[in-house]
RODO-2510 file (C-alpha; in nm, 4 decimals, decimal comma):
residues 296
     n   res          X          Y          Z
     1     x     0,3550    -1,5106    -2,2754
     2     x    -0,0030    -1,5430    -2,2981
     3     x    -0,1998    -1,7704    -2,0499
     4     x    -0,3986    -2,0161    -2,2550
     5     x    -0,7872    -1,9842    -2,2145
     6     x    -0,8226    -2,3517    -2,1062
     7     x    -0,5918    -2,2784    -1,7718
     8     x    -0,8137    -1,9626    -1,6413
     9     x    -1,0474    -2,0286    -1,3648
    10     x    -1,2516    -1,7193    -1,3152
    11     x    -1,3580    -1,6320    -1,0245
    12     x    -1,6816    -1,5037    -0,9157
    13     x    -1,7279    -1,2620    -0,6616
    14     x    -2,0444    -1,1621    -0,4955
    15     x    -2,1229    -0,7905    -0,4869
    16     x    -2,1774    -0,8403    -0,0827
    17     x    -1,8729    -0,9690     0,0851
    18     x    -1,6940    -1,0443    -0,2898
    19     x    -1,5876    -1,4096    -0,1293
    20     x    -1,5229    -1,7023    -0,3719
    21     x    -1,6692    -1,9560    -0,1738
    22     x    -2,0042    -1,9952     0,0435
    23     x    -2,0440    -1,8871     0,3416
    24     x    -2,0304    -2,2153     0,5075
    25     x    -1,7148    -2,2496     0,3296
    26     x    -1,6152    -1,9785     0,4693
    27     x    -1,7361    -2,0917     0,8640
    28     x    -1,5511    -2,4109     0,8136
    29     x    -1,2334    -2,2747     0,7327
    30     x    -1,2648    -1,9795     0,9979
    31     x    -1,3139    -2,3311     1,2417
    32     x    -1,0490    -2,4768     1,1059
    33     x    -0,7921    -2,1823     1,1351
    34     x    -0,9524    -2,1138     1,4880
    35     x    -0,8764    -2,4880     1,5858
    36     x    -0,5203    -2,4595     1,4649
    37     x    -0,4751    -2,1434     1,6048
    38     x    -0,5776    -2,2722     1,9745
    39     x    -0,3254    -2,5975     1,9245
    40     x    -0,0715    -2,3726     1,8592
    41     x    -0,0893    -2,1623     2,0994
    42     x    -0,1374    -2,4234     2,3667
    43     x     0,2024    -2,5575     2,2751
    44     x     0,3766    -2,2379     2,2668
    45     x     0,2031    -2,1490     2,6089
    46     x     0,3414    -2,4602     2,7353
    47     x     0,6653    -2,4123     2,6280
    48     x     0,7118    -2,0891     2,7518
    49     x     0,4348    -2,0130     3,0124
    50     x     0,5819    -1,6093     3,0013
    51     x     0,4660    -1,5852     2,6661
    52     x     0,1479    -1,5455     2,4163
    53     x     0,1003    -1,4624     2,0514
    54     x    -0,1823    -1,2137     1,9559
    55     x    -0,3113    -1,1078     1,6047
    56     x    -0,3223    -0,7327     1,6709
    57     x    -0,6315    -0,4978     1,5178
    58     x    -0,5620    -0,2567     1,3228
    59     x    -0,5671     0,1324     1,4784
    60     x    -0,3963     0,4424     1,3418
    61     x    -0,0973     0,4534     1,0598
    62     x     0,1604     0,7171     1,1160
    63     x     0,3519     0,9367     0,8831
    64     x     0,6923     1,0212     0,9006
    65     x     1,0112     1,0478     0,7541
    66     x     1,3820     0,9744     0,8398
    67     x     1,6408     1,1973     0,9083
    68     x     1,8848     1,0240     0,6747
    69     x     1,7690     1,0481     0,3412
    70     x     1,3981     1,2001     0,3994
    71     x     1,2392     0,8656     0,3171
    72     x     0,9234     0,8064     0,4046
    73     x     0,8639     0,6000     0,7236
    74     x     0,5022     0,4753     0,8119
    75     x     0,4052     0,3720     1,2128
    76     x     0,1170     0,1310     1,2110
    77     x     0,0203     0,1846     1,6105
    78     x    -0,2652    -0,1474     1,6669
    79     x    -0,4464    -0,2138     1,9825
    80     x    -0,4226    -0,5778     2,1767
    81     x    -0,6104    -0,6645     2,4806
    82     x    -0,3540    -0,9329     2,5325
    83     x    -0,0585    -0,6647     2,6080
    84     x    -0,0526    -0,5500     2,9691
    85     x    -0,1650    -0,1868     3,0137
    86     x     0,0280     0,1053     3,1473
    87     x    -0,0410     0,2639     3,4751
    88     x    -0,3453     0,4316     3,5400
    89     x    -0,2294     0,8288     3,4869
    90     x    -0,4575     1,1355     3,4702
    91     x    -0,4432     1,3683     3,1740
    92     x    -0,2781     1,6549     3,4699
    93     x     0,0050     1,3994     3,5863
    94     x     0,0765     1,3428     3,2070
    95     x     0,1559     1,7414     3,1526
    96     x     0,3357     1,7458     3,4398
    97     x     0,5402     1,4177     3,3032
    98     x     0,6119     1,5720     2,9878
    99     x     0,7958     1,8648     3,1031
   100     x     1,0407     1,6577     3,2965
   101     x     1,3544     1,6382     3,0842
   102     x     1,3334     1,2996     3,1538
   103     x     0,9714     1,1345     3,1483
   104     x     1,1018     0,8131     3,1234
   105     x     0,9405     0,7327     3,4641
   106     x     0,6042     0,6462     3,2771
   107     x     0,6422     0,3618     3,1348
   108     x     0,4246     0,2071     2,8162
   109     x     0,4358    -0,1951     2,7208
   110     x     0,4395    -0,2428     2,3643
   111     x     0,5344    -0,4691     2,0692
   112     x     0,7554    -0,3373     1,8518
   113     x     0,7546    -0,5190     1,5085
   114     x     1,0108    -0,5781     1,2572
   115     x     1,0453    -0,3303     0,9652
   116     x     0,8707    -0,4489     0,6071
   117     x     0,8723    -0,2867     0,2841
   118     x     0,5523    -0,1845     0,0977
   119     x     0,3823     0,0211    -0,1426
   120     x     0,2675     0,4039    -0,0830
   121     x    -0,0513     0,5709    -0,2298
   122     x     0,2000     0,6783    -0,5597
   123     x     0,3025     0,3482    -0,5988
   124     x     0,6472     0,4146    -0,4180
   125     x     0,8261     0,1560    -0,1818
   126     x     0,8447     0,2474     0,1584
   127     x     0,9018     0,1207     0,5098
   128     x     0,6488     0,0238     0,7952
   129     x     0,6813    -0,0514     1,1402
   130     x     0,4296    -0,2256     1,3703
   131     x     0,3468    -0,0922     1,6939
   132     x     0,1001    -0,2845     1,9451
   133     x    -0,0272    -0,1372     2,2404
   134     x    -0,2809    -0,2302     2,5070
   135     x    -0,6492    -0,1991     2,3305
   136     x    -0,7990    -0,0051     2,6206
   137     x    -0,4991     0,2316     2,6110
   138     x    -0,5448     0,3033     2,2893
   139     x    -0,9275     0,3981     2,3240
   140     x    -0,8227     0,6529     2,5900
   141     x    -0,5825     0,7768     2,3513
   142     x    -0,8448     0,7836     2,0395
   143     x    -1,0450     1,0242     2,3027
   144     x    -0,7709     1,2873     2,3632
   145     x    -0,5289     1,4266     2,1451
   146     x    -0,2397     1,4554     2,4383
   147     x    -0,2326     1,1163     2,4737
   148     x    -0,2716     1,0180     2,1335
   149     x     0,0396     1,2580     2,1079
   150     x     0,2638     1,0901     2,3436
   151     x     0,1822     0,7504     2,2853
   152     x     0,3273     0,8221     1,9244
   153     x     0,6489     0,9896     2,0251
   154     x     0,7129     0,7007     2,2993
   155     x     0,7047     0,4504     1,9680
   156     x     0,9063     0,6658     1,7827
   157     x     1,1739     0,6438     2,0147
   158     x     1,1049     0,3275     2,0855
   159     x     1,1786     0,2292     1,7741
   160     x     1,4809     0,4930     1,7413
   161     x     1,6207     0,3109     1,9935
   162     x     1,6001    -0,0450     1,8962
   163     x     1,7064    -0,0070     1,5176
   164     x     1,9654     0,3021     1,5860
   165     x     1,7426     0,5389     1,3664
   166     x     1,6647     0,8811     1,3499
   167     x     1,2317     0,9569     1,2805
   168     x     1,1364     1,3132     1,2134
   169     x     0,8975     1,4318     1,4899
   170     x     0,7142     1,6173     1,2037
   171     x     0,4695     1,3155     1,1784
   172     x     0,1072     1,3160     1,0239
   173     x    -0,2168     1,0610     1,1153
   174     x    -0,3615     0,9863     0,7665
   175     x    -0,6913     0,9820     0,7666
   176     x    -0,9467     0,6713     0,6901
   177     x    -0,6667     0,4849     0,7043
   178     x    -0,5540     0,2485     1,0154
   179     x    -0,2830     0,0161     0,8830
   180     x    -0,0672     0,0498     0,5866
   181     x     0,0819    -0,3201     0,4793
   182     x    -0,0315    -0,6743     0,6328
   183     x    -0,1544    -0,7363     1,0141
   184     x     0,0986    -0,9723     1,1067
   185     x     0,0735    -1,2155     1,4487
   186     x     0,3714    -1,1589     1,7081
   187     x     0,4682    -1,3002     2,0150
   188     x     0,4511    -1,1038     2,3290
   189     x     0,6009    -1,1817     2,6441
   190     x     0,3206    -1,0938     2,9934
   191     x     0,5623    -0,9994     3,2425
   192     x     0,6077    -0,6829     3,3522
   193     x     0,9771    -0,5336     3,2702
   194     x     1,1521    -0,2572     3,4724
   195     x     1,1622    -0,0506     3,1723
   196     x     0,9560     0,0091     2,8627
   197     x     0,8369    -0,3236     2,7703
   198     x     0,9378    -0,4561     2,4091
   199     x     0,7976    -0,7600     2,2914
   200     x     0,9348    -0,9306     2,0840
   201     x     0,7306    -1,0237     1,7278
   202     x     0,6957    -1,3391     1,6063
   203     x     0,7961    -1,4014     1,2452
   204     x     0,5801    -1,7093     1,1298
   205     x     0,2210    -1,7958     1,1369
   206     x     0,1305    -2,0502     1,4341
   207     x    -0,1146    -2,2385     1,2230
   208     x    -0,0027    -2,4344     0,9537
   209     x    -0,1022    -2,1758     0,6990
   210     x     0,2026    -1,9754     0,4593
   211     x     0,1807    -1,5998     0,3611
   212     x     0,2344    -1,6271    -0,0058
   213     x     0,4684    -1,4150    -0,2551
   214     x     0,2495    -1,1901    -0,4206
   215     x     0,3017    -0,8646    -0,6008
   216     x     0,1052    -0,5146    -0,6303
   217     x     0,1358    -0,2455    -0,8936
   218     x    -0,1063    -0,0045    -1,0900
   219     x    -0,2366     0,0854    -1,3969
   220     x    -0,0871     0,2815    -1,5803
   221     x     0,2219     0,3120    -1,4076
   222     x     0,2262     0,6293    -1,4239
   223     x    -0,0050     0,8964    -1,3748
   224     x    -0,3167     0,9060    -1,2021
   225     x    -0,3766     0,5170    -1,1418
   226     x    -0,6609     0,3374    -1,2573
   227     x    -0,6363    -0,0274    -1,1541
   228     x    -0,4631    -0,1720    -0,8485
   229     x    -0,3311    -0,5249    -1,0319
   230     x    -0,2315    -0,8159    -0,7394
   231     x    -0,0876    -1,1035    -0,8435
   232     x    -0,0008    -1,4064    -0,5871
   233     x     0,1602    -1,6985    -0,6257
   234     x     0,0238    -2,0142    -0,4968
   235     x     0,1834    -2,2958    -0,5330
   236     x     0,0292    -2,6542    -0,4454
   237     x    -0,3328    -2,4592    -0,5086
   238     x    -0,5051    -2,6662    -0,8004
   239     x    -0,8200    -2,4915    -0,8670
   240     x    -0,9847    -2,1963    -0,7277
   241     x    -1,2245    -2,4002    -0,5300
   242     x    -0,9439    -2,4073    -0,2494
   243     x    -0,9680    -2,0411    -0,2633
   244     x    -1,1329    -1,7897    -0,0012
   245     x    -1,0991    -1,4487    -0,1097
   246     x    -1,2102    -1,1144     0,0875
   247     x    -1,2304    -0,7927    -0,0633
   248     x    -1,2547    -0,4662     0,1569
   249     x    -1,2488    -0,1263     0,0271
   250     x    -0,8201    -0,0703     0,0975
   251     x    -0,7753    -0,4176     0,2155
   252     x    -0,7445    -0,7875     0,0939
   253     x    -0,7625    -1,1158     0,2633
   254     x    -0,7123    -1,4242     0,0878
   255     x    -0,7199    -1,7871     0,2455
   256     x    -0,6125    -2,1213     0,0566
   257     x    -0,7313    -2,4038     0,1584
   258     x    -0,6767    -2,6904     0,3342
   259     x    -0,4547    -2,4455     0,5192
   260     x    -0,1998    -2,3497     0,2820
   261     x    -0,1652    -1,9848     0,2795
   262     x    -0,3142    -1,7230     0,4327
   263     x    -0,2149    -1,3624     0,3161
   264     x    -0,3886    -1,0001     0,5216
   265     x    -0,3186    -0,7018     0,3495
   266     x    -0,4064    -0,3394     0,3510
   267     x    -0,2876    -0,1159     0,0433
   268     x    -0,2783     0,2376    -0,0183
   269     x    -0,5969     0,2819    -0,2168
   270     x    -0,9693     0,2973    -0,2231
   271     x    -1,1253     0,0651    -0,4423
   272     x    -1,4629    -0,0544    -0,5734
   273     x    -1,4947    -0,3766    -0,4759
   274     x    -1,8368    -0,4285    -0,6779
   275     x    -1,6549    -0,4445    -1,0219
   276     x    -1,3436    -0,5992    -0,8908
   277     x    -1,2401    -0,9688    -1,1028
   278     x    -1,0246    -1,1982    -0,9526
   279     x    -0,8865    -1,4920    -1,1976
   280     x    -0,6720    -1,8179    -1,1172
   281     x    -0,4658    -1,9953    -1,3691
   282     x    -0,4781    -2,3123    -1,2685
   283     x    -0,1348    -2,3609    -1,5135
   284     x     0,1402    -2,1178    -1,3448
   285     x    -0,0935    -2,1592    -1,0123
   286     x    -0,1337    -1,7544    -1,0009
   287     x    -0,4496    -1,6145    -0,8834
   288     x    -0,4583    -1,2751    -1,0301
   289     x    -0,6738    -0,9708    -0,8873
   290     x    -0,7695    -0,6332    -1,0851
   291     x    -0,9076    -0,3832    -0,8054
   292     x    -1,0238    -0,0797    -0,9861
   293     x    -0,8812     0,2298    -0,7848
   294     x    -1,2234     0,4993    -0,6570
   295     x    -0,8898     0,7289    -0,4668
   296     x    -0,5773     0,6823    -0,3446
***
């Protein structure tokens, strides 16, 4: 069925930042989400002092595969100054590690997230995990490619061994890309463990805010694609004035106001964000997003 006219609320995107609102729009909501943010996490602190929850930043994505079935399996590593770093260990004592048939003595603290489905660059569902790791521990690994090397197999397994899978060790870091899917917050416990720290994620948002149902698919489906096509539902949003919208060049952030939603994603394609249009219908409350597609 076709929308009518009266119910479409363009949008209108500036070709700097392609926001839908001011920038002191913008500052006031950032204050507002920062404010909620802090409550939150003073009351989480407080309920369990052994605790904290951490956005993690975005670092290197990871291709693999299963061994049952071949399907593709992507490792989103991220950095976090909040987790607690391994111990200090020279690139020598690392070698030496690794030839032990049983280099579990080293020991890394991460964050192993939850698996969530998304959308490769042809358009095909496939599954993510989210790794965190300590930020300055993952610089040292960005700097040499031994570390960088183990640091991925200890997820792997990591993650082997907490959802009783089998990951190919044939993996691949895809370049100018450092997350595939949506940065999510977790919850991290800061004491040390006798073993390889997992921490566990947290599932919902600590400010009041809702990550929205929203879909992604291409034009034409088939074929070399042409437009990237979003399309989120927002419920309880009334006119496009509530909305704060961020495009990025493979990534989208989209805030509702007065803390409603609040949706991060990356996707699987370069796009131009100069010429992208973003329209709400104010009538089925859908705020719908054509990104046209430079690469995938």
């Amino acid at each position: 069925m076709t929308p009518c006219s009266d119910c479409l609320e363009p949008v209108t995107m500036t070709t700097d930042s392609t926001l839908l609102n001011s920038e002191m729009e913008i500052e006031q909501q950032e204050d507002l989400y920062q404010q909620l943010l802090a409550q939150s996490l003073g009351n989480m602190q407080t309920a369990n002092p052994d605790s904290k929850v951490i956005r993690p930043q975005p670092g290197i994505c990871v291709k693999t595969t299963s061994e049952a079935g071949k399907k593709k399996i992507f490792v989103n590593i991220c950095q976090s100054n909040l987790v607690p770093p391994p111990p200090e260990i020279s690139k020598e004592k690392l070698l030496d590690l690794l030839q032990l048939e049983d280099p579990s003595g080293y020991r890394v603290p991460m964050s192993l997230g939850e698996p969530h489905t998304e959308l490769d660059n042809n358009s095909q569902g496939c599954t993510a995990y989210d790794v965190v790791i300590n930020q300055e521990f993952f610089q040292k690994c960005q700097k040499d490619s031994l570390f960088q090397q183990f640091v991925i197999m200890v997820s792997l397994e990591g993650l082997e061994n907490k959802y009783n899978i089998e990951l190919s060790r044939e993996w691949k870091v895809l370049k100018n890309r450092k997350f595939l899917g949506s940065v999510s917050e977790q919850n991290i416990r800061t004491k040390s463990k006798p073993v390889i720290q997992e921490l566990q994620p947290q599932e919902n948002s600590t400010s009041e805010a809702k990550r929205p149902e929203f879909t992604l698919f291409v034009e034409p489906p088939s074929g070399v694609p042409e437009y990237l096509i979003a399309e989120i539902n927002l419920p309880g949003v009334l006119s496009s004035r509530a909305l704060v919208l961020d495009i990025g060049e493979d990534r989208l952030v989209l805030t509702a106001r007065p803390s409603l939603y609040f949706l991060d994603i990356f996707h699987p394609f370069l796009v131009d964000q100069e010429t992208s249009v973003a329209q709400f219908n104010s009538s089925t409350q859908i705020l719908t997003i054509t990104l046209p597609v430079v690469s995938s």
